[in-house]
PDB file of the backbone (N, CA, C, O) and the ligand in Angstrom, with CONECT records:
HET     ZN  A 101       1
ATOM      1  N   UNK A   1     -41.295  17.442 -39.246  1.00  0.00           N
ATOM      2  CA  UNK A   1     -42.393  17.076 -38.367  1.00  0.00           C
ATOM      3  C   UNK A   1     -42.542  18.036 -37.188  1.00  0.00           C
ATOM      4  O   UNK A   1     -43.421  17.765 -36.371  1.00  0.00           O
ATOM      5  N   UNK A   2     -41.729  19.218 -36.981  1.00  0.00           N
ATOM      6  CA  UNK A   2     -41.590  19.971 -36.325  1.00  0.00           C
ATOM      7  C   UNK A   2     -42.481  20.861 -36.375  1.00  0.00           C
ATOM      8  O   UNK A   2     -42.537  21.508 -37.421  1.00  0.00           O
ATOM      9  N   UNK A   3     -43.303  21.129 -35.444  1.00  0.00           N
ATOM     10  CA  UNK A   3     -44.544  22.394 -36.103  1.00  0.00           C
ATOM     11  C   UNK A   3     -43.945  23.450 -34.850  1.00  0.00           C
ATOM     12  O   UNK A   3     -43.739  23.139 -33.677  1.00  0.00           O
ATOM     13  N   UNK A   4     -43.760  24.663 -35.442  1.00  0.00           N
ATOM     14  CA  UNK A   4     -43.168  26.052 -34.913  1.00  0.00           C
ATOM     15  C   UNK A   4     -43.940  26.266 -33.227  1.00  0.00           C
ATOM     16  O   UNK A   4     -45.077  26.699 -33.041  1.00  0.00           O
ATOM     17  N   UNK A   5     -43.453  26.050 -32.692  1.00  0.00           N
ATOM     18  CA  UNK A   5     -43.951  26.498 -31.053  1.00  0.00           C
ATOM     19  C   UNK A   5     -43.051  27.698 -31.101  1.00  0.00           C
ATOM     20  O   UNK A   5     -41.955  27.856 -31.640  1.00  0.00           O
ATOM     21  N   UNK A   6     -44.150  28.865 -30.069  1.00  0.00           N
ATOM     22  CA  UNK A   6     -43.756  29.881 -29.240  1.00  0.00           C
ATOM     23  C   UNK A   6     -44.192  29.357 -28.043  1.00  0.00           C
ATOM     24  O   UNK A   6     -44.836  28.358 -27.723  1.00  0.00           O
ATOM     25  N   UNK A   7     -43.573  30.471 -27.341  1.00  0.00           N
ATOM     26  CA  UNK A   7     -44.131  30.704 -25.709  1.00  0.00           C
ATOM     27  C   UNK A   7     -44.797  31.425 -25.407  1.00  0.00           C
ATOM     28  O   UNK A   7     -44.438  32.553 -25.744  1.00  0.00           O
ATOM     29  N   UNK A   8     -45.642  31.385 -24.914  1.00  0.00           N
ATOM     30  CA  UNK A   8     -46.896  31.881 -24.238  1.00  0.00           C
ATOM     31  C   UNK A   8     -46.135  32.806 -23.000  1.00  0.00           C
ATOM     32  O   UNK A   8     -45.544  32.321 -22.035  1.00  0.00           O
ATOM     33  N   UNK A   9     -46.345  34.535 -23.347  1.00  0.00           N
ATOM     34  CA  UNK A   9     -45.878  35.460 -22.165  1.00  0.00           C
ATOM     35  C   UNK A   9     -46.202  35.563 -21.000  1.00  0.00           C
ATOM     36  O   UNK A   9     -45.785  36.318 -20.121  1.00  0.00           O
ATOM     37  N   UNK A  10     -46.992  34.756 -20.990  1.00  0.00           N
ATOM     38  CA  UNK A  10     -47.337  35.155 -19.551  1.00  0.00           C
ATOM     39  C   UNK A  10     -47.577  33.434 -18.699  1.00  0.00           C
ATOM     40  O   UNK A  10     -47.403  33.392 -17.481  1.00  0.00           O
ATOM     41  N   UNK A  11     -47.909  32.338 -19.340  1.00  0.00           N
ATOM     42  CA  UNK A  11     -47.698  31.116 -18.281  1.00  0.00           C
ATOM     43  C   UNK A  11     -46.213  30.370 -19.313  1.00  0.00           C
ATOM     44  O   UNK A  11     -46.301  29.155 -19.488  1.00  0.00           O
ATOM     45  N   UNK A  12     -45.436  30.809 -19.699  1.00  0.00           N
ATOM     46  CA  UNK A  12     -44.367  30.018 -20.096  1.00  0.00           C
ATOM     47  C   UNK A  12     -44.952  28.781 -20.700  1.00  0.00           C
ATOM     48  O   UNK A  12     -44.083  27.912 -20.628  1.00  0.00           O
ATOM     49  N   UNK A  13     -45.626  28.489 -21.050  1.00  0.00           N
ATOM     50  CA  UNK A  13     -46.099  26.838 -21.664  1.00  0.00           C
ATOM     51  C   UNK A  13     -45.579  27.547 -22.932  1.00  0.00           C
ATOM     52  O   UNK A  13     -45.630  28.770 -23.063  1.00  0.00           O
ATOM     53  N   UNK A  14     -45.070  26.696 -23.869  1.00  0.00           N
ATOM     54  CA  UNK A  14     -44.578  26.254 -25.087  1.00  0.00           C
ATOM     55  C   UNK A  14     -46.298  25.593 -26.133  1.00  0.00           C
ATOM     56  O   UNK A  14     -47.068  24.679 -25.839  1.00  0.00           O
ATOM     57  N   UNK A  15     -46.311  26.413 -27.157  1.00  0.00           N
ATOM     58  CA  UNK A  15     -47.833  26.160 -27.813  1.00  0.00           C
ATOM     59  C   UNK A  15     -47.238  26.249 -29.283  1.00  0.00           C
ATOM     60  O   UNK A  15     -46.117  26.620 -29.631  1.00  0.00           O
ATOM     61  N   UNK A  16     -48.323  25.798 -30.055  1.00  0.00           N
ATOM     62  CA  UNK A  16     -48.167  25.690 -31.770  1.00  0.00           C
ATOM     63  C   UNK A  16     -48.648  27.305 -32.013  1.00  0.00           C
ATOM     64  O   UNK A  16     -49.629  28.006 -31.765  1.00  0.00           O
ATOM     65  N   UNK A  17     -47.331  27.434 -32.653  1.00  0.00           N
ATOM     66  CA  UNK A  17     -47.662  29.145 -32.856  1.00  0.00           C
ATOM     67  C   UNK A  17     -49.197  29.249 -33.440  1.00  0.00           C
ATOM     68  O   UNK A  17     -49.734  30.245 -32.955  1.00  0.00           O
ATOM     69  N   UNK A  18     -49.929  28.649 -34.185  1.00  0.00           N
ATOM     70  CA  UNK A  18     -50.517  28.986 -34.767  1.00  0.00           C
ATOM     71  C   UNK A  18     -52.082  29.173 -33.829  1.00  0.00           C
ATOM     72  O   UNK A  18     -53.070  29.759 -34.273  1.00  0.00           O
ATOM     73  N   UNK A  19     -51.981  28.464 -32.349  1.00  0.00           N
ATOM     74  CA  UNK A  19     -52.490  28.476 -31.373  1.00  0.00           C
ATOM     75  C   UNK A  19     -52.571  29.628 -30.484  1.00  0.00           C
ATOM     76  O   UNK A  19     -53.417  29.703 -29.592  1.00  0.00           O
ATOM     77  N   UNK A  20     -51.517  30.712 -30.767  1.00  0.00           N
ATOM     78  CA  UNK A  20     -51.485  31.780 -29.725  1.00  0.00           C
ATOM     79  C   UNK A  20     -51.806  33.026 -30.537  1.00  0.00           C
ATOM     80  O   UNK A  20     -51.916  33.086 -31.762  1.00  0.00           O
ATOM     81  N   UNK A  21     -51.967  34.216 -29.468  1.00  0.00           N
ATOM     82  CA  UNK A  21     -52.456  35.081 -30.485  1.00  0.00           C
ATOM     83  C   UNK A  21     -51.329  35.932 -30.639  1.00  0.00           C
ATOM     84  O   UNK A  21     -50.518  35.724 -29.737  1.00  0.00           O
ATOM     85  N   UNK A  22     -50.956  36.847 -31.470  1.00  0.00           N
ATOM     86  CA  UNK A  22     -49.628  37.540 -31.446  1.00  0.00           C
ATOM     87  C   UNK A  22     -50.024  39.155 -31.087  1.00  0.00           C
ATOM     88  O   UNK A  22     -51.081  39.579 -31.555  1.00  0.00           O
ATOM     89  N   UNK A  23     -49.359  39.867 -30.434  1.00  0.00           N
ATOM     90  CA  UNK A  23     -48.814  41.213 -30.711  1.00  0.00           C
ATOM     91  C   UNK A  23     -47.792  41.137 -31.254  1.00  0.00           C
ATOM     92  O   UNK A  23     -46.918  40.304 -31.011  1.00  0.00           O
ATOM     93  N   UNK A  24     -47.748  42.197 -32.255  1.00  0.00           N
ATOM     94  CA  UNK A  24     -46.592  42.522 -33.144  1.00  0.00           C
ATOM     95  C   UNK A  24     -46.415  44.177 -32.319  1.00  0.00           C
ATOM     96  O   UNK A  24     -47.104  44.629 -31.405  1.00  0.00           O
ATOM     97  N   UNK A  25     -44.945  44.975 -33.212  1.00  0.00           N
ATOM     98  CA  UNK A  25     -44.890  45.977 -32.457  1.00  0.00           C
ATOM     99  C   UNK A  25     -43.918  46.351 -33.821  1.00  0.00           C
ATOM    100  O   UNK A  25     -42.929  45.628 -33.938  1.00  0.00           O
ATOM    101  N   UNK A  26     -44.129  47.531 -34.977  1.00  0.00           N
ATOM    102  CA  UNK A  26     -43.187  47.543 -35.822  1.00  0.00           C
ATOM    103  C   UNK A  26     -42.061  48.632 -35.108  1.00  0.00           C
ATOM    104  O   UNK A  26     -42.394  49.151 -34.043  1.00  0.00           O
ATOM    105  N   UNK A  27     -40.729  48.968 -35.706  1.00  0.00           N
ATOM    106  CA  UNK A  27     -40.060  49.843 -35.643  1.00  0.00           C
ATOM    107  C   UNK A  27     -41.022  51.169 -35.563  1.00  0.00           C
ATOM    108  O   UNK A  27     -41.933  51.462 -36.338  1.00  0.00           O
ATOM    109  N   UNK A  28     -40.581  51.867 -34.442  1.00  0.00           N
ATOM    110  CA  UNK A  28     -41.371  53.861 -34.001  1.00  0.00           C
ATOM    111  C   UNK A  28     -42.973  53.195 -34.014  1.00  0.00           C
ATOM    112  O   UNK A  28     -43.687  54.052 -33.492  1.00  0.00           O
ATOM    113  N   UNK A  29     -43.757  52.073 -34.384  1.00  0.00           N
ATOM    114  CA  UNK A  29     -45.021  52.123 -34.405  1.00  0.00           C
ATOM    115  C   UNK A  29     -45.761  51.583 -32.544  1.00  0.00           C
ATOM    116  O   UNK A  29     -45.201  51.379 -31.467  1.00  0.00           O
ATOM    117  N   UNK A  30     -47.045  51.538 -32.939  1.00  0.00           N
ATOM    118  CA  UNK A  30     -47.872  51.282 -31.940  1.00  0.00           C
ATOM    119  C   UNK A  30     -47.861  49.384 -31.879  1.00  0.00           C
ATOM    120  O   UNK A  30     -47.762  48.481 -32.710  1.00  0.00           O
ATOM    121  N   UNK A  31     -47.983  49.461 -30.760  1.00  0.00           N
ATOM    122  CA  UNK A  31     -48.514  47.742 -30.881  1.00  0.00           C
ATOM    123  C   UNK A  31     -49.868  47.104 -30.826  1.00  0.00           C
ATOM    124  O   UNK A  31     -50.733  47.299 -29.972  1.00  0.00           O
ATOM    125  N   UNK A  32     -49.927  46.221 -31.988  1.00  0.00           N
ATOM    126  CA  UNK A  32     -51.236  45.742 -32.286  1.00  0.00           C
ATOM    127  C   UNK A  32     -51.534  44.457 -32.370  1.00  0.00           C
ATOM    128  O   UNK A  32     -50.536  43.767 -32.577  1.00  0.00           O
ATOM    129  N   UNK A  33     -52.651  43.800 -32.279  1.00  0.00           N
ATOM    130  CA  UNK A  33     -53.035  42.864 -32.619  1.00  0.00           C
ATOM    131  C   UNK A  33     -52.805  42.190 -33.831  1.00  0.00           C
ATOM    132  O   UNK A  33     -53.568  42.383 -34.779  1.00  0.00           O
ATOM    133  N   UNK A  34     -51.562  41.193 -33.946  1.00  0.00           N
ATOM    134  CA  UNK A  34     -51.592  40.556 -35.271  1.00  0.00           C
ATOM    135  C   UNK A  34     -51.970  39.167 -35.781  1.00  0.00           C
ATOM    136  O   UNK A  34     -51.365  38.097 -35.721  1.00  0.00           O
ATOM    137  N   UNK A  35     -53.269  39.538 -36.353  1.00  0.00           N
ATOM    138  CA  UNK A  35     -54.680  39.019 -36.650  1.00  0.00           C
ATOM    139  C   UNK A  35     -53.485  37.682 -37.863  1.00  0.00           C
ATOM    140  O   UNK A  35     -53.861  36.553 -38.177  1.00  0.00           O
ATOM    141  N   UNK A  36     -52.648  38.072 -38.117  1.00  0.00           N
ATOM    142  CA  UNK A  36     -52.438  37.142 -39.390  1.00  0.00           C
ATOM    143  C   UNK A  36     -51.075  35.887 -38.722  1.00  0.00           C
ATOM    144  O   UNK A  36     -51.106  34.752 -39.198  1.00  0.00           O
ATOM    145  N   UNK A  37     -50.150  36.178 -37.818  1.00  0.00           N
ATOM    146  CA  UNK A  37     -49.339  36.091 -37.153  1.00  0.00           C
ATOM    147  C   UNK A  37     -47.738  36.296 -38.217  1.00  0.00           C
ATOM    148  O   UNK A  37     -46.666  35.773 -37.916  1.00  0.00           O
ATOM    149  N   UNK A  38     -47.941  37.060 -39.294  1.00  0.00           N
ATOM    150  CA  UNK A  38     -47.023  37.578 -40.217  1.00  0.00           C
ATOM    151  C   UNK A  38     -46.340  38.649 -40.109  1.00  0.00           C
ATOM    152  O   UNK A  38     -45.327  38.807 -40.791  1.00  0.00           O
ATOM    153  N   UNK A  39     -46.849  39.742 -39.075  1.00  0.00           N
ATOM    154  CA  UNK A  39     -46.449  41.268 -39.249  1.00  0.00           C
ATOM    155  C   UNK A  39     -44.908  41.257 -39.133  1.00  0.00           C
ATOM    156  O   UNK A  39     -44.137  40.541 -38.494  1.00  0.00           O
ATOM    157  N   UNK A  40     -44.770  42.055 -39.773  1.00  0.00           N
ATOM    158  CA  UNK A  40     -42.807  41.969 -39.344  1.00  0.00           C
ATOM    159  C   UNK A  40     -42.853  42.790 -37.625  1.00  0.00           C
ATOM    160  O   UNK A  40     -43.900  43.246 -37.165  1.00  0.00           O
ATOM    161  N   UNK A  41     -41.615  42.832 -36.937  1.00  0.00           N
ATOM    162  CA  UNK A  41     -41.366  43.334 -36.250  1.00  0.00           C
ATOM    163  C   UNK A  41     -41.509  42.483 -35.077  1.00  0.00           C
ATOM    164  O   UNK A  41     -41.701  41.271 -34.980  1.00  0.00           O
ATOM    165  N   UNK A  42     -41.357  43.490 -34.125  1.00  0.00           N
ATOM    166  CA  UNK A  42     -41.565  42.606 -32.598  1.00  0.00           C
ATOM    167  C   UNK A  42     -42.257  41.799 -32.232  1.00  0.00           C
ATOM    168  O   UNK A  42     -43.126  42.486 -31.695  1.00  0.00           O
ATOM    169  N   UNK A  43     -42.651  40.468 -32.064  1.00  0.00           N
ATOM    170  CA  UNK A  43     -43.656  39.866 -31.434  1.00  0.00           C
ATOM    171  C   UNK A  43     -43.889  39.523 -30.076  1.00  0.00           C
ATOM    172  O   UNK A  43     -42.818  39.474 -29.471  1.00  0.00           O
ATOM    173  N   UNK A  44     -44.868  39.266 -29.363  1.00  0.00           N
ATOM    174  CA  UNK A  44     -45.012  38.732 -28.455  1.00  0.00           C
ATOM    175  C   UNK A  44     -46.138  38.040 -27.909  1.00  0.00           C
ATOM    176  O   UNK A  44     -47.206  38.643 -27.800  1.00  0.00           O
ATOM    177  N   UNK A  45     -45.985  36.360 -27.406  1.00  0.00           N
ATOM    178  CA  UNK A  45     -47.137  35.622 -27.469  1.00  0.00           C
ATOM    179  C   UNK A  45     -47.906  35.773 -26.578  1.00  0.00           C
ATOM    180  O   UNK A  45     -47.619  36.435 -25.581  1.00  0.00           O
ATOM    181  N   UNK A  46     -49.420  34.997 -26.810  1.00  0.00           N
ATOM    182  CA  UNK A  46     -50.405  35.134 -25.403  1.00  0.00           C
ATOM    183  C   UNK A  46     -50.880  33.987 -26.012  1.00  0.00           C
ATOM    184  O   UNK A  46     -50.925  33.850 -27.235  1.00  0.00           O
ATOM    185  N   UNK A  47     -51.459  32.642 -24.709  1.00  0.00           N
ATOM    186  CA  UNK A  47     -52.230  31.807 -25.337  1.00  0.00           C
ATOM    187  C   UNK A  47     -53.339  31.974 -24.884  1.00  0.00           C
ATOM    188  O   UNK A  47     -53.383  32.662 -23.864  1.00  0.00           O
ATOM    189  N   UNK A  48     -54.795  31.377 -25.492  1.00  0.00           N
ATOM    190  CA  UNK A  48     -55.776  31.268 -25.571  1.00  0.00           C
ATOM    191  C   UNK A  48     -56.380  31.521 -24.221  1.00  0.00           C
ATOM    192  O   UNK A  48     -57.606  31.448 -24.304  1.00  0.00           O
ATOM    193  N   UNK A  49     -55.910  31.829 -22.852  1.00  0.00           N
ATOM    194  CA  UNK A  49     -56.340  31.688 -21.998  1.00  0.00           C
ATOM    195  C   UNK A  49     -56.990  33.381 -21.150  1.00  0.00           C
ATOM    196  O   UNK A  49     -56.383  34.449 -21.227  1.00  0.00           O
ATOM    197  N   UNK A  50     -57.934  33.228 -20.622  1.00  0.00           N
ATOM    198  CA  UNK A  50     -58.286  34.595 -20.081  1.00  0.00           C
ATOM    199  C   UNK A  50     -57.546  35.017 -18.913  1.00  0.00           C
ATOM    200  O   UNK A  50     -57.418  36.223 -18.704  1.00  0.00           O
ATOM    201  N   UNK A  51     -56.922  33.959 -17.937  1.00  0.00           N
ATOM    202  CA  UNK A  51     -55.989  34.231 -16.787  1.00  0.00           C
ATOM    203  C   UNK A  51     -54.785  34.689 -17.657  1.00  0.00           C
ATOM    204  O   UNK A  51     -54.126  35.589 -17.137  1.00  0.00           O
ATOM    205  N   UNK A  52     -54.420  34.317 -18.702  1.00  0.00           N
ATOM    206  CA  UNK A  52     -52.855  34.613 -19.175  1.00  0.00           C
ATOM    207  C   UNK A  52     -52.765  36.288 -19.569  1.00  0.00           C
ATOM    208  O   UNK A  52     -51.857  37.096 -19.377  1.00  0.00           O
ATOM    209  N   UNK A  53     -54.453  36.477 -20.365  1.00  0.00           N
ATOM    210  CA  UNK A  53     -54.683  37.349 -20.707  1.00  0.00           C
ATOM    211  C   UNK A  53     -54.396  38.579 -19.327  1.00  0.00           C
ATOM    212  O   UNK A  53     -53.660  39.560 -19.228  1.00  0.00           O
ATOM    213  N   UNK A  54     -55.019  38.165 -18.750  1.00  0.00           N
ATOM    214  CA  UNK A  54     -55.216  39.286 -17.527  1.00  0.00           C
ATOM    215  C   UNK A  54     -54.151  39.520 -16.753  1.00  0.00           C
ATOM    216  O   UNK A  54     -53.953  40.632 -16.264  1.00  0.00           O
ATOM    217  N   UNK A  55     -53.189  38.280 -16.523  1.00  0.00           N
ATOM    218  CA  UNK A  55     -51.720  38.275 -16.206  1.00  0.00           C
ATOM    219  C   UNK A  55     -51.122  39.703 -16.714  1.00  0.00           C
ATOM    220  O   UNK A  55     -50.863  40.825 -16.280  1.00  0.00           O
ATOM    221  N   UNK A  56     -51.073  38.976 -17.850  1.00  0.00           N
ATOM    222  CA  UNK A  56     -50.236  39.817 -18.933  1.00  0.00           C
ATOM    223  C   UNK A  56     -50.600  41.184 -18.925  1.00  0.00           C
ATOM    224  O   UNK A  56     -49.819  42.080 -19.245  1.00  0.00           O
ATOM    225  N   UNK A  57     -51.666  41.348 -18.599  1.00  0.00           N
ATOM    226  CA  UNK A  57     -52.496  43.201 -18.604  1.00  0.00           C
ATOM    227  C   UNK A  57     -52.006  43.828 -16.935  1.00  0.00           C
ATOM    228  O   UNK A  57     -51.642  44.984 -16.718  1.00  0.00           O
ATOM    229  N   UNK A  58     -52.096  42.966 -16.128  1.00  0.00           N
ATOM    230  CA  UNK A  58     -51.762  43.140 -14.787  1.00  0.00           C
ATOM    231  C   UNK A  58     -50.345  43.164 -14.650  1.00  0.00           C
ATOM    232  O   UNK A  58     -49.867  44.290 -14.517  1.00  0.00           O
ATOM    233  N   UNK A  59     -49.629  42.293 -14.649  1.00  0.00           N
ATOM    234  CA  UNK A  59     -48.379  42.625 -14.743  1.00  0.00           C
ATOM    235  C   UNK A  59     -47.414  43.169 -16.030  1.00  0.00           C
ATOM    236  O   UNK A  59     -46.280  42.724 -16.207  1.00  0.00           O
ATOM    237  N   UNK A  60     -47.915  44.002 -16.736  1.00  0.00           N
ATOM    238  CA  UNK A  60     -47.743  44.773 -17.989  1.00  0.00           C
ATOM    239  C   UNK A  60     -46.480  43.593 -18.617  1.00  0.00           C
ATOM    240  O   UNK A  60     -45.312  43.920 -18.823  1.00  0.00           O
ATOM    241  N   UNK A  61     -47.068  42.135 -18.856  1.00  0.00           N
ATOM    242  CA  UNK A  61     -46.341  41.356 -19.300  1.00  0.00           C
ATOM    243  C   UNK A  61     -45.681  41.655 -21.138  1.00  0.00           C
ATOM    244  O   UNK A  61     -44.529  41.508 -21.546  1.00  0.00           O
ATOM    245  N   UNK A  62     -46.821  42.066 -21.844  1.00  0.00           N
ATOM    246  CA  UNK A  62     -46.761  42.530 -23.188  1.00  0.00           C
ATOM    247  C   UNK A  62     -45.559  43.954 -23.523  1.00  0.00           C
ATOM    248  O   UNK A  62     -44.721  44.133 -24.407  1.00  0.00           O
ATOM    249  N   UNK A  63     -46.045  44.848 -22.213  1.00  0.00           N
ATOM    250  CA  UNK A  63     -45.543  46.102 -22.664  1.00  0.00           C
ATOM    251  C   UNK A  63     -43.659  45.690 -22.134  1.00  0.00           C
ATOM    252  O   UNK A  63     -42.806  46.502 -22.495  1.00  0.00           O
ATOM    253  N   UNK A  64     -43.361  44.863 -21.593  1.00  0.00           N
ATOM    254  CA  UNK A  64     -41.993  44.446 -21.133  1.00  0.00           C
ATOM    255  C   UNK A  64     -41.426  44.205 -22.074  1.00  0.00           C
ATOM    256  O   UNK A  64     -40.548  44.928 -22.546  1.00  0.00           O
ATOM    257  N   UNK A  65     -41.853  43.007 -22.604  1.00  0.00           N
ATOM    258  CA  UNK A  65     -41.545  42.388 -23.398  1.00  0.00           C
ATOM    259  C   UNK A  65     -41.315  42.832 -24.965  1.00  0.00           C
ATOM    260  O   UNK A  65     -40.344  42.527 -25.658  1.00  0.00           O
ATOM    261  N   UNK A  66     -42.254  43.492 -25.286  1.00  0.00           N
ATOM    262  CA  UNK A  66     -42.211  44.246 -26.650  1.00  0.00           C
ATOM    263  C   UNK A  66     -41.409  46.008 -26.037  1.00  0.00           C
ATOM    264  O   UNK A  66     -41.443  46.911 -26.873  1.00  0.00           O
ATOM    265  N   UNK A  67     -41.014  46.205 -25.179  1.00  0.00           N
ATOM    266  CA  UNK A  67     -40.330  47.314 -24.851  1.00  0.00           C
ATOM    267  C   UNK A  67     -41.155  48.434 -24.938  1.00  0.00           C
ATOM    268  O   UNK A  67     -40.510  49.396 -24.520  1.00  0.00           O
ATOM    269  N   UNK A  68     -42.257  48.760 -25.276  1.00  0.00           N
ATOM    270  CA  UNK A  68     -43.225  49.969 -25.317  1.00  0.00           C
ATOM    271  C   UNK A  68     -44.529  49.445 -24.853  1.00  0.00           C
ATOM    272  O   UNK A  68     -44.769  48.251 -24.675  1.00  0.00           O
ATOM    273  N   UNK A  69     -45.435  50.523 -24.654  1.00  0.00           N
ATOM    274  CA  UNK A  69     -46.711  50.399 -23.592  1.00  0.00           C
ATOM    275  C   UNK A  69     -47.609  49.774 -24.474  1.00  0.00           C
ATOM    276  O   UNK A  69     -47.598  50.131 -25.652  1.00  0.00           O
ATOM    277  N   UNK A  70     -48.305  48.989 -24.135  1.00  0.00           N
ATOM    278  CA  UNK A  70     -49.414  48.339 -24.856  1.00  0.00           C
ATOM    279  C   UNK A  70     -50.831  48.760 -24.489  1.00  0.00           C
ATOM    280  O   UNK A  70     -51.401  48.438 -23.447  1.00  0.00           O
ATOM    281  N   UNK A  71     -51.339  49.519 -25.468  1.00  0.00           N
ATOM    282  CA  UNK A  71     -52.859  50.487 -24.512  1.00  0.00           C
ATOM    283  C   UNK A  71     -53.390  48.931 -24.090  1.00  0.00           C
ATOM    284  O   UNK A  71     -52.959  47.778 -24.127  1.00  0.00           O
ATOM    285  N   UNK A  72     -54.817  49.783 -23.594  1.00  0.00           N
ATOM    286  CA  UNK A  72     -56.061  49.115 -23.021  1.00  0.00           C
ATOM    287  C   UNK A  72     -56.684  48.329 -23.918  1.00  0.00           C
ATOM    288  O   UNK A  72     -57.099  47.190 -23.703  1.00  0.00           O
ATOM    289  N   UNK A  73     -56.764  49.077 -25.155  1.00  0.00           N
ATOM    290  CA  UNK A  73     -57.470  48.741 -26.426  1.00  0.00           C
ATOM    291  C   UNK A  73     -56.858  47.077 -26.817  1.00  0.00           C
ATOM    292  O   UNK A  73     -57.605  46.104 -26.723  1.00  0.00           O
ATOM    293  N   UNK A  74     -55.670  46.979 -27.175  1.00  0.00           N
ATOM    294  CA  UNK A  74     -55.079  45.922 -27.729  1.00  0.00           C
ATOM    295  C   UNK A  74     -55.152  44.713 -26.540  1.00  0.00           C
ATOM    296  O   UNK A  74     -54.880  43.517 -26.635  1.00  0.00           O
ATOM    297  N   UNK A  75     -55.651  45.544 -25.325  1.00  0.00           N
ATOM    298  CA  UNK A  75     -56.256  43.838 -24.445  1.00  0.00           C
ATOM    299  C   UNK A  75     -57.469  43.464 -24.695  1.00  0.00           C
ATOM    300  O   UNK A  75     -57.897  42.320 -24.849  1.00  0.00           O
ATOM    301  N   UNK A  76     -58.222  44.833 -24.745  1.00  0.00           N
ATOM    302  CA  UNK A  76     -59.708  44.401 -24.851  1.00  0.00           C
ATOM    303  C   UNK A  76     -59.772  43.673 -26.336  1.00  0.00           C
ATOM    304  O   UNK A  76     -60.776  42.995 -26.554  1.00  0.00           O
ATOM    305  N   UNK A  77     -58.798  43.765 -27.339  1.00  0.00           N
ATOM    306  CA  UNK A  77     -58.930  43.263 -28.399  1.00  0.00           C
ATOM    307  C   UNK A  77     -58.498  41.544 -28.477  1.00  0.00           C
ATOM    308  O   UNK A  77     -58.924  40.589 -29.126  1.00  0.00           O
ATOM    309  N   UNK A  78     -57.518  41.722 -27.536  1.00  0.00           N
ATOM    310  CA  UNK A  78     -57.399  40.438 -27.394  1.00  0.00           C
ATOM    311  C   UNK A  78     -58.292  39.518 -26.687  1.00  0.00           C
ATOM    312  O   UNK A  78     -58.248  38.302 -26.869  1.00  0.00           O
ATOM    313  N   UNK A  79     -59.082  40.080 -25.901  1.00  0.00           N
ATOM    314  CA  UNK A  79     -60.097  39.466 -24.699  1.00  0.00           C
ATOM    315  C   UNK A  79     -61.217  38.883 -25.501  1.00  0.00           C
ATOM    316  O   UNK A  79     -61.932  37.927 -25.202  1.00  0.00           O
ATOM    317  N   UNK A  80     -61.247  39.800 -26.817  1.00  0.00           N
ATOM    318  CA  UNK A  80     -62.809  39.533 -27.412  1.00  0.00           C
ATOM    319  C   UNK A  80     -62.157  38.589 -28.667  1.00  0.00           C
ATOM    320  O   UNK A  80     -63.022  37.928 -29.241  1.00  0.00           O
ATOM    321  N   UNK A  81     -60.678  38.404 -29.225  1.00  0.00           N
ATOM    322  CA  UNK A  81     -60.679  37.308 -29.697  1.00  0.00           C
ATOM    323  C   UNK A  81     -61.037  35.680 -28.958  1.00  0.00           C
ATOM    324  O   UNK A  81     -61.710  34.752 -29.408  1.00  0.00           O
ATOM    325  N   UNK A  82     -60.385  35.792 -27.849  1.00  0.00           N
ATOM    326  CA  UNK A  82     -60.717  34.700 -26.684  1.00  0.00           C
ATOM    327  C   UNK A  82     -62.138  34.662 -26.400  1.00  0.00           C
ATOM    328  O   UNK A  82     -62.296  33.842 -25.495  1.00  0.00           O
ATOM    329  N   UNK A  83     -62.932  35.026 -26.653  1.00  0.00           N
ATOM    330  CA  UNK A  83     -64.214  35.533 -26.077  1.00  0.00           C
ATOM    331  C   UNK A  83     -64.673  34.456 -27.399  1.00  0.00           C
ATOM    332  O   UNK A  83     -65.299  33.398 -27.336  1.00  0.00           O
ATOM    333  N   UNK A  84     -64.091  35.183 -28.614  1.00  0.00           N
ATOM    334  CA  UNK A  84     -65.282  34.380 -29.772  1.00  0.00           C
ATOM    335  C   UNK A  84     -64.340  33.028 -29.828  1.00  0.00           C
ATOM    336  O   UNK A  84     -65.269  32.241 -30.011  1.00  0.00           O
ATOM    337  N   UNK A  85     -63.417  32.364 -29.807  1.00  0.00           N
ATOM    338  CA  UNK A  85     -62.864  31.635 -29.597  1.00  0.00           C
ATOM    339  C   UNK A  85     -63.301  30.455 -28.578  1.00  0.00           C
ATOM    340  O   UNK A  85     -63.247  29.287 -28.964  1.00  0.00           O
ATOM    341  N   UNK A  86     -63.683  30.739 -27.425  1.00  0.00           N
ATOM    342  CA  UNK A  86     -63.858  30.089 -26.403  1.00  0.00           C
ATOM    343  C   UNK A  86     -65.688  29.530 -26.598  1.00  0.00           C
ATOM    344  O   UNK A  86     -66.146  28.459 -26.200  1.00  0.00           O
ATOM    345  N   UNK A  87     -66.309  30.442 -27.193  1.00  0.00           N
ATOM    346  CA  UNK A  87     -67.878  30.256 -27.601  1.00  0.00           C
ATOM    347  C   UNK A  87     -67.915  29.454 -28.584  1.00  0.00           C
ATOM    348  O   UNK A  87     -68.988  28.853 -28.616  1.00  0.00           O
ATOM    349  N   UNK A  88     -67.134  29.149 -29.496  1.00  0.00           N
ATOM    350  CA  UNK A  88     -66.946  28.470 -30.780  1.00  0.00           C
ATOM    351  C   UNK A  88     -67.909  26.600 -30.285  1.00  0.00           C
ATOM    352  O   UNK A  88     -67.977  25.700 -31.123  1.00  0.00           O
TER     353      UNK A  88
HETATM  354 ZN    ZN A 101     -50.521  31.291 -21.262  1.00  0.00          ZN2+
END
């Protein structure tokens, strides 16, 4: 009855993984948006929120955490999942 919670990187709330969005980060690769929440490798959560989002871009919460820099791109990618998400 247990459904898989992560944590959300940037407000610590505890969410149903399937609720947050993931960066993944493979071994030597770039970090990306993982659209499926399967990729192997590093993860790190963000929930649905645009303050968490911007947290996380402001205080380079992602690039800490996954140990390498997280461009611009992979926020704005995340911004515009939240974007169609939030319009739904
Ligand atoms: Zn959050």
């Amino acid at each position: 009855m247990h459904k898989p919670q992560r944590q959300c990187a940037a407000c610590r709330r505890m969410f149903p993984k399937s609720e947050l969005l993931r960066v993944a980060v493979e071994k030597g690769g770039e970090p990306v948006v993982d659209m499926t929440g399967k990729m192997p490798g590093r993860g790190a959560y963000l929930c649905r929120s645009k303050k968490c989002l911007q947290d996380a871009e402001r205080r380079k919460i992602l690039s800490k955490s996954l140990h390498c820099s997280v461009s611009p791109s992979v926020y704005r990618e995340l911004e515009r999942m939240i974007g169609d998400h939030q319009s739904e």
